[in-house]
C-alpha positions in Angstrom: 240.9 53.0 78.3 241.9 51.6 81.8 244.6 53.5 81.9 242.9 56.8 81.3 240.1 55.9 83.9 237.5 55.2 80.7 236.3 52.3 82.1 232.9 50.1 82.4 230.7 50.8 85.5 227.7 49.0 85.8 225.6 49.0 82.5 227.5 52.2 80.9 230.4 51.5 78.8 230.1 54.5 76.5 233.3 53.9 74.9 232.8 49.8 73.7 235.5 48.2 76.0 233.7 45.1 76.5 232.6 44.7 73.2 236.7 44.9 72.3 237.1 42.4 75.2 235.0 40.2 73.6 236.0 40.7 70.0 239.4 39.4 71.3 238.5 36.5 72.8 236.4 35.7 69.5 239.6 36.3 67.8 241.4 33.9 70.3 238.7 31.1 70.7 238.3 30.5 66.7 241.5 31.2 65.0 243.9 28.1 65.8 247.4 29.3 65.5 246.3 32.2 68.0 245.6 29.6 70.6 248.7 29.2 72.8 248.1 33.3 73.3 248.1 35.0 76.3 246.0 37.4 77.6 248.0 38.6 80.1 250.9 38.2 77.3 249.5 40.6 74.8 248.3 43.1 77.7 251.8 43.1 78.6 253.0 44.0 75.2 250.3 46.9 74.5 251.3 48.4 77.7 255.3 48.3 76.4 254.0 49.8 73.5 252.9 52.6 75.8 255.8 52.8 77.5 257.9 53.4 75.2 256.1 56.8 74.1 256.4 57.9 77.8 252.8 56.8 78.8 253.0 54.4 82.1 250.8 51.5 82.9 250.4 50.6 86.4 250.5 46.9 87.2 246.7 47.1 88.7 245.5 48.3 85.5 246.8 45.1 83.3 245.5 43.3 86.2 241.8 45.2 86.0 242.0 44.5 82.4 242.9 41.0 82.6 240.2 40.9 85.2 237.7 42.4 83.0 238.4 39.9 79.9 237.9 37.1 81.9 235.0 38.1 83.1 233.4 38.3 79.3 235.2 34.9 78.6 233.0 32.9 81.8 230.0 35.3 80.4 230.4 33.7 77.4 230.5 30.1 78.7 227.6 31.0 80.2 225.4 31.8 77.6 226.8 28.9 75.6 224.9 26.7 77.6 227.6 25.2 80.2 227.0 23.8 83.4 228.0 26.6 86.0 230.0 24.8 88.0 232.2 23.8 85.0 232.5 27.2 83.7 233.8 28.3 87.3 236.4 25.1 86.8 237.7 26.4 84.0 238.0 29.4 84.5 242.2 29.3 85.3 242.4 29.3 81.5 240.8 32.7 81.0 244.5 33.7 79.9 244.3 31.0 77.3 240.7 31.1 76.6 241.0 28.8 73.4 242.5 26.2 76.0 240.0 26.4 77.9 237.7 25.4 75.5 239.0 22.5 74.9 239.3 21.4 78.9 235.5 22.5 79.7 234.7 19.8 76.4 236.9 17.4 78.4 235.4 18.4 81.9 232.0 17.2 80.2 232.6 14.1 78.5 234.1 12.7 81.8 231.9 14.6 84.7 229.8 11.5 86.0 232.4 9.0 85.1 233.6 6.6 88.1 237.6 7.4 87.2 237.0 11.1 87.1 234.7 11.1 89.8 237.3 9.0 91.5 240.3 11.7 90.7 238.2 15.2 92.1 237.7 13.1 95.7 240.9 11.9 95.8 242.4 15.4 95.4 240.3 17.1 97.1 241.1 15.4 99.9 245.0 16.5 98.8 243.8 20.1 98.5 241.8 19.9 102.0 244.6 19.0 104.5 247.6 21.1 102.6 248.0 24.5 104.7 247.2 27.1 102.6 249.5 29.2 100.7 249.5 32.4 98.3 250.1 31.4 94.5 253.5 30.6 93.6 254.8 29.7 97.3 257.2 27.3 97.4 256.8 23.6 98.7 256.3 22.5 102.1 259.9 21.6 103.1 261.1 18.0 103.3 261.4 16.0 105.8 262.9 12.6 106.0 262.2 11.0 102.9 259.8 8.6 102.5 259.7 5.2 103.7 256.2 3.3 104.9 254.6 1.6 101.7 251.7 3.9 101.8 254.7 7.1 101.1 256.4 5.4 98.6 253.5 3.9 96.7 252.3 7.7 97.0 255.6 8.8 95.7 255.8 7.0 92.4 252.4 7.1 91.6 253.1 10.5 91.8 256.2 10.2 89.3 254.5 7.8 87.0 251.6 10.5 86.0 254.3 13.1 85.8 256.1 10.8 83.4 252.4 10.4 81.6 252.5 13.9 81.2 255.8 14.8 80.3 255.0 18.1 77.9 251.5 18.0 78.0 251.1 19.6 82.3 248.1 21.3 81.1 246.1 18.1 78.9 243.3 17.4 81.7 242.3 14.3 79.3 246.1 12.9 80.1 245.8 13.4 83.8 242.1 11.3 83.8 244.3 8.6 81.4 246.5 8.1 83.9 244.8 8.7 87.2 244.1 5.3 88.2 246.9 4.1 90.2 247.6 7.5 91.6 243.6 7.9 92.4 244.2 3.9 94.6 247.6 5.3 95.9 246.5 8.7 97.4 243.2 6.6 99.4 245.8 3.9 100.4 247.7 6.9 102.2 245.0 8.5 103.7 244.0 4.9 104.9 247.3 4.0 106.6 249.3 6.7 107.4 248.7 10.0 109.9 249.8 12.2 107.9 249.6 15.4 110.8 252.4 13.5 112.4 253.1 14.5 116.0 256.9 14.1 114.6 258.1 17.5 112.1 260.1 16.1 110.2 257.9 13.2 109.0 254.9 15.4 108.9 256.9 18.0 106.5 257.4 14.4 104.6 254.3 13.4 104.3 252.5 17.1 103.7 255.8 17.4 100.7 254.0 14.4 99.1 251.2 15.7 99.0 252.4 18.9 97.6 253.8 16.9 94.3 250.1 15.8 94.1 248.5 19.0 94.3 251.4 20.5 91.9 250.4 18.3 89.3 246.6 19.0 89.2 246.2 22.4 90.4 247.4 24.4 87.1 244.5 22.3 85.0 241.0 23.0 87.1 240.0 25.0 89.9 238.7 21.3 91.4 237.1 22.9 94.4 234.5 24.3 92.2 233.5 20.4 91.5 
């Protein structure tokens, strides 16, 4: 249908395409062995299927298609009662909508706690002062490596929850497990060091660390929208 232009517009979608969009993610929520599926995955395959009987499928049409399933899936969490600014934090799994499932039912057993309150401040305040940069983009480079107490506490904090994690980078109820000392490291950084140093080299060091943070958190929520 989005190839051929047959497409929803407004209230008119004569031909049911969000009704199959949101067949499949019925399909994908409720039917466990189905739930490390992608989206983008199976769009990818139906549009090699294509393909190969001499039928192509522009990249901005997966992407509209994507676009439109997600779409359904945060209408969904909607009408299922969830908070909207949840829903809006989950949304990064609208490829793996069964996944998001179960991090919105972690979001909301821990929203209001004092640890996960604790972890959205303290990386938010990570997110905040990083330059920003498209998806994907590589690091900030390093600079020398790190050597005041605030870095290095910083540092393997930051190793000691990637450790914590090791296989599970996109369990939100590990991160909160583990959050503590990283949480009491990034405010003790923040607190003693200048992190926009006038010196390059130590400010590419310090804006790396924070990087490693970021990296760690940033695949499980969109943690502005909290």
């Amino acid at each position: 249908m989005f190839v051929i232009g047959a497409v929803p517009t407004g209230s008119s979608d004569p031909y049911g395409v969000r009704r199959a969009a949101i067949g499949l993610l019925n399909v994908l929520r409720s039917v466990p062995p189905l739930a490390g599926v992608r989206v983008g995955d199976g769009l990818r395959a139906a549009a090699e299927r294509y393909a190969a009987q001499g039928v192509d499928v522009p990249a901005e049409r997966l992407a509209e298609a994507a676009s439109l399933i997600a779409r359904r899936y945060e209408q969904q969490l909607t009408d299922e009662g969830h908070a909207h600014r949840l829903v809006q934090a989950v949304l990064v799994w609208a490829d793996r909508p069964a996944h998001g499932d179960r991090t919105i039912a972690v979001l909301e057993r821990h929203v209001g706690t004092e640890a996960f309150d604790a972890l959205t401040a303290a990386l938010q305040r990570v997110v905040r002062i990083l330059p920003a940069a498209p998806d994907g983009a590589a690091a900030p480079p390093a600079g020398s490596l790190p050597s005041a107490p605030a870095e290095l506490r910083l540092a393997e904090a930051t190793e000691e929850v990637r450790r914590a994690l090791d296989g599970r980078e996109d369990d939100l109820a590990a991160l909160i497990e583990a959050s503590a000392p990283l949480v009491a490291a990034i405010d003790a950084f923040f607190e003693d060091v200048l992190v926009m140093d006038p010196d390059p080299a130590v400010r590419a060091a310090r804006l790396a660390l924070l990087d490693g943070v970021a990296r760690l958190a940033r695949p499980m929520l969109d943690w502005s929208a909290l």
